[in-house]
Chimera marker file (.cmm) of the C-alpha trace (Angstrom):
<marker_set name="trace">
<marker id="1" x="-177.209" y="13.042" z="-2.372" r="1" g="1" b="0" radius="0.5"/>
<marker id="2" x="-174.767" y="16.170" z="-1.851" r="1" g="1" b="0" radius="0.5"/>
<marker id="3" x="-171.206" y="16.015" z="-1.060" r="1" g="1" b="0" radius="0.5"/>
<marker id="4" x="-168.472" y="18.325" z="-1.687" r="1" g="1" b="0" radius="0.5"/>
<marker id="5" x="-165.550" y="17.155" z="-4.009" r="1" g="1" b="0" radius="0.5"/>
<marker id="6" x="-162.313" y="18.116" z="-5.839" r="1" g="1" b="0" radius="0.5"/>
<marker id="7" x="-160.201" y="17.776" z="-8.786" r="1" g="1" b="0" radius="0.5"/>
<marker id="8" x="-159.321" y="14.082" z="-9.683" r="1" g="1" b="0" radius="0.5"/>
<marker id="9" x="-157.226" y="12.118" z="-12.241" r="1" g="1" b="0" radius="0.5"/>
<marker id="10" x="-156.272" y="13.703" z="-15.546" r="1" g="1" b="0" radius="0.5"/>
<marker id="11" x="-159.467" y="15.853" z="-15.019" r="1" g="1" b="0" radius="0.5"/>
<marker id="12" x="-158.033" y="17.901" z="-12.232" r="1" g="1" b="0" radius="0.5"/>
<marker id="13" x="-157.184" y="21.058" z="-14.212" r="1" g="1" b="0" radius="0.5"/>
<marker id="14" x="-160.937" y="21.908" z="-15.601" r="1" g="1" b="0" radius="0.5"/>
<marker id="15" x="-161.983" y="22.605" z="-12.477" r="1" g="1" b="0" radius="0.5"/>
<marker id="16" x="-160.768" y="24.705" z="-9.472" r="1" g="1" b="0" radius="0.5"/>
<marker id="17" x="-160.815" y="24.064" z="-5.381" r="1" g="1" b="0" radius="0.5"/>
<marker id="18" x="-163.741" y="22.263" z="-3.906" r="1" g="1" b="0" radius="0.5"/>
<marker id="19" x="-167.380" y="22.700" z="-5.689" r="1" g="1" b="0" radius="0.5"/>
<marker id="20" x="-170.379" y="21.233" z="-4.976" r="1" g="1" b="0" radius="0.5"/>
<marker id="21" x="-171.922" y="18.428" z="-6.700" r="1" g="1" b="0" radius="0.5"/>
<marker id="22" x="-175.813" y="17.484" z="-7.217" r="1" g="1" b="0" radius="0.5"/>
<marker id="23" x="-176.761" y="20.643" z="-5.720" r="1" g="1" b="0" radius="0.5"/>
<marker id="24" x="-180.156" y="20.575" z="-4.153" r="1" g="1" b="0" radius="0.5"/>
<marker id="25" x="-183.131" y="22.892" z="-6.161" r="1" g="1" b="0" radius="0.5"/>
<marker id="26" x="-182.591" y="26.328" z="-6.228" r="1" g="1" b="0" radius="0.5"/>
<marker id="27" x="-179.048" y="26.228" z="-4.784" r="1" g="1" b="0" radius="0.5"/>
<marker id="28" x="-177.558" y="29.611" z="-5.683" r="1" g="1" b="0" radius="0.5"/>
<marker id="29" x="-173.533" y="29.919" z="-5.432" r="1" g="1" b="0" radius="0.5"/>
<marker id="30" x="-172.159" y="32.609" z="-3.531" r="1" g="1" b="0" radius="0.5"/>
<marker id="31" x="-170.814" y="35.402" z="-5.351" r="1" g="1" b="0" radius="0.5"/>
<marker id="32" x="-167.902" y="37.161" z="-4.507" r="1" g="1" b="0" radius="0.5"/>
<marker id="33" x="-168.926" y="40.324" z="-2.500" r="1" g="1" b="0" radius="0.5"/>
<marker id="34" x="-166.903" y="43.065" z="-3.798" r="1" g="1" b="0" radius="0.5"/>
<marker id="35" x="-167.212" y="43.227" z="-8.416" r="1" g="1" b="0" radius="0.5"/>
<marker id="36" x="-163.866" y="43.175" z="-9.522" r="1" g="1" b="0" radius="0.5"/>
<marker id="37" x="-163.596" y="46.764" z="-10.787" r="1" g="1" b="0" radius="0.5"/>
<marker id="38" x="-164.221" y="47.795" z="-7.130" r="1" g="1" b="0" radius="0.5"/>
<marker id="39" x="-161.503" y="45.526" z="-5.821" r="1" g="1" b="0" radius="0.5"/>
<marker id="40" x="-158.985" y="46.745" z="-8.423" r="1" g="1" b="0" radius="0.5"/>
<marker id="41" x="-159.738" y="50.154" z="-7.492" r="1" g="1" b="0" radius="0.5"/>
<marker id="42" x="-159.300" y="49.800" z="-3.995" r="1" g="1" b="0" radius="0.5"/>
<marker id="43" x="-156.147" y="47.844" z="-4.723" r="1" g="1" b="0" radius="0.5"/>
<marker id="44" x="-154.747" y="50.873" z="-6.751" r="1" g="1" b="0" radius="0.5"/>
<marker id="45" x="-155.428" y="52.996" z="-4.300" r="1" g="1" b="0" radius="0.5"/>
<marker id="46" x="-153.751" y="51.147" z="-1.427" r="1" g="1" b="0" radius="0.5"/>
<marker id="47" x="-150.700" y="50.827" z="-3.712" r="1" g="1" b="0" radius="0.5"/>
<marker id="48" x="-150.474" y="54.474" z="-4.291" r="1" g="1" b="0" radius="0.5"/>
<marker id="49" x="-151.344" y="55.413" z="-0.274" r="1" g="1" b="0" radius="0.5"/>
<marker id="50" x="-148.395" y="53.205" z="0.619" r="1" g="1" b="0" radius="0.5"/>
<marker id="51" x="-146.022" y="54.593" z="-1.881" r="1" g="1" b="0" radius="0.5"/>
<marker id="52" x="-146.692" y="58.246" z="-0.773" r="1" g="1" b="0" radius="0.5"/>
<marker id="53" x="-146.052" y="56.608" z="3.000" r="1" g="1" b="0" radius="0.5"/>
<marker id="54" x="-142.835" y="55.060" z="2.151" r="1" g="1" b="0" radius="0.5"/>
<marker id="55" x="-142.020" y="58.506" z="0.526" r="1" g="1" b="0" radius="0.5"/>
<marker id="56" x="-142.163" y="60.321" z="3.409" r="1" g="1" b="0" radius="0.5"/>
<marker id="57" x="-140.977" y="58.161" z="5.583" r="1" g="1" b="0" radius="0.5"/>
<marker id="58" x="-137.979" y="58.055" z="3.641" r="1" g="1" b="0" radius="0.5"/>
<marker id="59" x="-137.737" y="61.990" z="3.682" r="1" g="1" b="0" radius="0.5"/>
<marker id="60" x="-138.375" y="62.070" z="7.925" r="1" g="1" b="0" radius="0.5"/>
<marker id="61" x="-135.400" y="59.823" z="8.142" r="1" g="1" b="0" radius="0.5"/>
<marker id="62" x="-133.487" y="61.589" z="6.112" r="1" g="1" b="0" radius="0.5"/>
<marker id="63" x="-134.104" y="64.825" z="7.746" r="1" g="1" b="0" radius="0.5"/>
<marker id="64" x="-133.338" y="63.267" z="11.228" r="1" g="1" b="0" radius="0.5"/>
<marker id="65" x="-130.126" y="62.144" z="9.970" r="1" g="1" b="0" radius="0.5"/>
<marker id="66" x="-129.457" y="65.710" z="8.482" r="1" g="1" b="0" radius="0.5"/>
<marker id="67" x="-130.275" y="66.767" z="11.925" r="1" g="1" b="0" radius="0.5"/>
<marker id="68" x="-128.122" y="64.407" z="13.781" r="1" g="1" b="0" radius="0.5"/>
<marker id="69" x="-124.955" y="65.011" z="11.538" r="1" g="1" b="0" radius="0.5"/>
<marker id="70" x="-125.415" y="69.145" z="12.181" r="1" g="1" b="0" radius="0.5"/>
<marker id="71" x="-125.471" y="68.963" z="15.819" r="1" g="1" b="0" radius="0.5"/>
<marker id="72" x="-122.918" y="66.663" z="15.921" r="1" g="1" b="0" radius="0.5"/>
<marker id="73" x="-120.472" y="69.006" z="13.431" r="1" g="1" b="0" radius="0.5"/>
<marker id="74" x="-121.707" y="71.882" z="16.418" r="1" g="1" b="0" radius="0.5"/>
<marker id="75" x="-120.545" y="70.062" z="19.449" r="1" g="1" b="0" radius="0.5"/>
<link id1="1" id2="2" r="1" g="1" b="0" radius="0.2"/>
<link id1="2" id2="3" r="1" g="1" b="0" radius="0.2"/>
<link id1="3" id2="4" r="1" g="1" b="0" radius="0.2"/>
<link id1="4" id2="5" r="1" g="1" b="0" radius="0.2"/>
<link id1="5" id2="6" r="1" g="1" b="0" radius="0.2"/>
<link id1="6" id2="7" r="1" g="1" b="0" radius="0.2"/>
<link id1="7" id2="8" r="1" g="1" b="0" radius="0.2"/>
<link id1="8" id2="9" r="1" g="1" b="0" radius="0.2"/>
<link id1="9" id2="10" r="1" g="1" b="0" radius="0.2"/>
<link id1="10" id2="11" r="1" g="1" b="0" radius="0.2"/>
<link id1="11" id2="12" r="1" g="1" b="0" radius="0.2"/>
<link id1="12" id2="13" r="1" g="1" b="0" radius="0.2"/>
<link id1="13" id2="14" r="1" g="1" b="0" radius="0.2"/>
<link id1="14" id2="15" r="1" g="1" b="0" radius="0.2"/>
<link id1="15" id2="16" r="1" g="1" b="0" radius="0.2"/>
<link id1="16" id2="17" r="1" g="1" b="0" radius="0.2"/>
<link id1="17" id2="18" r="1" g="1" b="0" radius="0.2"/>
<link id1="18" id2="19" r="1" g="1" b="0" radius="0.2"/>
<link id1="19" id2="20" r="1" g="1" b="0" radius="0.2"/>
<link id1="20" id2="21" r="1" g="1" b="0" radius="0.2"/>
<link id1="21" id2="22" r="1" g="1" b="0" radius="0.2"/>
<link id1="22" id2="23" r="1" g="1" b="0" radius="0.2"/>
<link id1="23" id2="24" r="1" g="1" b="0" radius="0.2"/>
<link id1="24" id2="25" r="1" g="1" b="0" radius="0.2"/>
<link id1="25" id2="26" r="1" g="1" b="0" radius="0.2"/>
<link id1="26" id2="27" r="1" g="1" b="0" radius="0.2"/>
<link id1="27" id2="28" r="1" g="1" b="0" radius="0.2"/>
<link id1="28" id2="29" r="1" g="1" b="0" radius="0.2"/>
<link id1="29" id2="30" r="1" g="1" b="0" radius="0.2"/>
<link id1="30" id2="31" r="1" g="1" b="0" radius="0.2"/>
<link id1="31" id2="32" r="1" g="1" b="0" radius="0.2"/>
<link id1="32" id2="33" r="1" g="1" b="0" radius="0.2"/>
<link id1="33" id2="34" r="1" g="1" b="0" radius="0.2"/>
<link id1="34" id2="35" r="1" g="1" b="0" radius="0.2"/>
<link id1="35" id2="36" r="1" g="1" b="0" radius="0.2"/>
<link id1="36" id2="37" r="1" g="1" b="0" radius="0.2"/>
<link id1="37" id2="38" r="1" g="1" b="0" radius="0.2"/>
<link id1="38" id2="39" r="1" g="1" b="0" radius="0.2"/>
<link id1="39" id2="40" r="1" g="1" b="0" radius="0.2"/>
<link id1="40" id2="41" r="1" g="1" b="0" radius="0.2"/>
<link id1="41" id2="42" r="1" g="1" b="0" radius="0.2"/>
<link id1="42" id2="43" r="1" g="1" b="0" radius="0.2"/>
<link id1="43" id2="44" r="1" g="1" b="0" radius="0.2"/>
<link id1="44" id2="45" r="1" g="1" b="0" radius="0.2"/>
<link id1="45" id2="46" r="1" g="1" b="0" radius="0.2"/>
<link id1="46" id2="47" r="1" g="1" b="0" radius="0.2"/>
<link id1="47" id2="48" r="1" g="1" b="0" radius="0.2"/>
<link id1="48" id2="49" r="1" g="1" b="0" radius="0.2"/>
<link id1="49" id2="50" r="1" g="1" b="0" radius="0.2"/>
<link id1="50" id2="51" r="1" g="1" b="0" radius="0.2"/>
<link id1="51" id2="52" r="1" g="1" b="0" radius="0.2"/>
<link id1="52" id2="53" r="1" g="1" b="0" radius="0.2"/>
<link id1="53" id2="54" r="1" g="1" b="0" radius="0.2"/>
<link id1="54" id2="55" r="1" g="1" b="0" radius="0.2"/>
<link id1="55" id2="56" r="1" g="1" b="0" radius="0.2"/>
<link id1="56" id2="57" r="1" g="1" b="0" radius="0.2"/>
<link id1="57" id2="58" r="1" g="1" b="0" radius="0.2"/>
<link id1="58" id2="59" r="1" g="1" b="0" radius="0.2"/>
<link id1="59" id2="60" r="1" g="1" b="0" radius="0.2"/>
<link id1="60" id2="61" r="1" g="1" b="0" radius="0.2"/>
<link id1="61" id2="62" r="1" g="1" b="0" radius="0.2"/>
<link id1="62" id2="63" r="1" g="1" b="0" radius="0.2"/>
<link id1="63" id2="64" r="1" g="1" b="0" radius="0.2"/>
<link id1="64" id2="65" r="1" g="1" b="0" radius="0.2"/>
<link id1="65" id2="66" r="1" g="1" b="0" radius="0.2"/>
<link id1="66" id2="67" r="1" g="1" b="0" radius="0.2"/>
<link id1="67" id2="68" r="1" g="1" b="0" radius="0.2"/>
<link id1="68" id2="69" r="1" g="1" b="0" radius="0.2"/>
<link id1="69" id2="70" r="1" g="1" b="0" radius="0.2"/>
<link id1="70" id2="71" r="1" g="1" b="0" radius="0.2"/>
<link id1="71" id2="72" r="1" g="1" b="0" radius="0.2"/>
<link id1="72" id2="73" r="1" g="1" b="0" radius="0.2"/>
<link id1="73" id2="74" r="1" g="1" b="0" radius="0.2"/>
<link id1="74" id2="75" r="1" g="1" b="0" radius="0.2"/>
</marker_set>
């Protein structure tokens, strides 16, 4: 028989989420798609895309405010 099942009792913290018991023969688990490596790599390079973004974001609004003061001081 196969059901699914989770932690219980004082056992709860050796194993994680819901697994599979009895698995039929030749049941393979899934593996995660992306290695790790690759997914930390992608990560770092999101990180650093949105930093740059957030720079100049921060200079554009800084440069309309510039703006905005100077043709205010003109009028």
């Amino acid at each position: 028989m196969v059901y699914l099942g989770g932690p219980r009792g004082r056992s709860a913290g050796q194993r994680r989420g819901i697994y599979l018991h009895d698995p039929p023969p030749g049941y393979r688990r899934p593996h995660p798609r992306v290695a790790a490596k690759e997914r930390q790599r992608i990560l770092r390079r999101d990180a650093v895309l949105l930093y740059v973004l957030i720079a100049l974001l921060a200079l554009l609004v800084t440069g309309f405010i510039v703006m905005m003061l100077l043709a205010a001081m003109h009028v």
